[in-house]
N, C-alpha and C positions, 0 to 999 in steps of 0.2 A: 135804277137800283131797286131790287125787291127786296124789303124787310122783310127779315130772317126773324122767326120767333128765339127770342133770348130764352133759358131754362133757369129760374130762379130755384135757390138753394133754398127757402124759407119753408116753401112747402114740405121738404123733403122728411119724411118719419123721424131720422135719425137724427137731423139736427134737433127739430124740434124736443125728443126727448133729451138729447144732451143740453138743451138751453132752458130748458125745466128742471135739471136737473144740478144745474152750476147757481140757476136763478133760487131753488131752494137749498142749497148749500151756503150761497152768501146770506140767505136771510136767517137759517139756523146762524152763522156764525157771528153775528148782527146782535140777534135775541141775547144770544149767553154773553157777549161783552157788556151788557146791557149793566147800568147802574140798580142794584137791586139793594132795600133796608130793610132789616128784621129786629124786634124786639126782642132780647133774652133774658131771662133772669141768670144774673152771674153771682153762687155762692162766693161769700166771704169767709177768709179764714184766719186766725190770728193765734199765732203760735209763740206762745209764754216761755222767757226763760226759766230752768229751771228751778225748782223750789218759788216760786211765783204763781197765783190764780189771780181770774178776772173775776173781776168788783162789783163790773156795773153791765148791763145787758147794750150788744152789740146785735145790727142786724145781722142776720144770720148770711142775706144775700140782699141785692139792689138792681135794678134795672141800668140794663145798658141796648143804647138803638147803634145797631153795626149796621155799618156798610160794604159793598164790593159787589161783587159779579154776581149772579146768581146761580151760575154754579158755586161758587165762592158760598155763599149763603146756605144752599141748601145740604151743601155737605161740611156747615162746622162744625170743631170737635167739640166735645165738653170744657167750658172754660170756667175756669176759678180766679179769684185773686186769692194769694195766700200771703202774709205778710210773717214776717219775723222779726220778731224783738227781741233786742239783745236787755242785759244785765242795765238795769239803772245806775248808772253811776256814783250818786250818794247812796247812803248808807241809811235807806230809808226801808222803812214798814210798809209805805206805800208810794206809790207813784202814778202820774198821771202823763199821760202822752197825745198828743192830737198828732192824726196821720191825715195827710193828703192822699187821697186817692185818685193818681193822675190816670189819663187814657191807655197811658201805656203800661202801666200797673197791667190791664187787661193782655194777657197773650194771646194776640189773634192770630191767624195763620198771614202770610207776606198777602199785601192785596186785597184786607180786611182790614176797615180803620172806625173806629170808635167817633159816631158823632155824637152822641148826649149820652149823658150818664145821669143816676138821678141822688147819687150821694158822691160829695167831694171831701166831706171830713169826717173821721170817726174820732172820736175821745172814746180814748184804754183809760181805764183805771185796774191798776193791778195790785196787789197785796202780794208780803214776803206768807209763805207760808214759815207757821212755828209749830216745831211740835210740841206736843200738849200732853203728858203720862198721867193719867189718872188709873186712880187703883178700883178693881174692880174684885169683888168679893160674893162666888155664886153661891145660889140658896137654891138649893134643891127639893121640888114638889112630889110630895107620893114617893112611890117604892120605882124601883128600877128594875127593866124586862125581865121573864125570866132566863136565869144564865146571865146578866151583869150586875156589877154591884160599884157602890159609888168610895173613892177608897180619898181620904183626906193627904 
C-alpha cells in the first residue's frame, strides 16, 4: 500500500483567519460580561411638605460602590435618591423623622446592584413655616432723580 499524503485544513489562510476571528469574538464577549465595580457619588434629595422647611443640615450626596457588567458601568446614567415626605401627622411646630436609606432607594439600570453604600440613616428635622407681618415704614435719603418725586 503507498501512503497517500492527507491535505490538512489547519494550514489553510481562511480557516485560520475565521478561527482568529471567532477566537476574538468569544474573548470580546467574555470581557464585557465580566463583573466590573465603580464608585459614585449619589446626590441626596429631600422633598418637604408643604408650608414645612429643614432644621438641620443633611448631606447633600453619599457614596455608593455599584456593580454589574462593564458595559453596565461605564454607560450609567445620572442617579439620585430623592425622597418625599408627606404632612406630619400631629399637629406640631416641628418634627423629626429618621429615614432608611435602603439599596434599592438607589435606581440603577436592570443588571446593576448596589453593593456598599456609605450612609444608611438620615434624621429630617423639619419646622411648620409661620408667617410673620411686620410693619415696615420707609425713610427716604436725599432728593429723588430728576423727573421723580417721592409722593406719601
Amino acid at each position: 500500500m503507498i501512503p497517500h499524503k492527507v491535505k490538512t485544513r489547519w494550514f489553510d489562510p481562511v480557516t485560520m483567519i475565521i478561527s482568529l476571528l471567532f477566537g476574538f469574538l468569544i474573548w470580546v464577549y467574555v470581557d464585557a460580561r465580566r463583573l466590573d465595580s465603580k464608585t459614585v457619588s449619589v446626590p441626596l434629595q429631600i422633598r418637604l411638605p408643604a408650608g414645612w422647611e429643614l432644621s438641620n443640615e443633611i448631606p447633600s450626596s453619599f457614596r455608593a460602590v455599584l456593580q454589574g457588567t462593564r458595559l453596565q458601568i461605564e454607560s450609567l446614567p445620572d442617579l439620585r435618591v430623592v425622597i418625599d415626605l408627606e404632612q406630619p401627622k400631629q399637629d406640631l411646630d416641628t418634627a423629626q423623622v429618621k429615614l432608611e436609606l435602603k439599596p434599592s432607594d438607589i435606581r440603577t439600570p436592570p443588571g446593576v446592584v448596589v453593593v456598599e453604600q456609605d450612609l444608611r440613616w438620615v434624621e429630617v428635622t423639619m419646622s411648620r413655616l409661620v408667617p410673620e407681618y411686620v410693619a415696615v415704614v420707609p425713610r427716604t435719603v436725599g432728593a429723588p432723580a430728576k423727573g421723580y418725586r417721592v409722593q406719601r
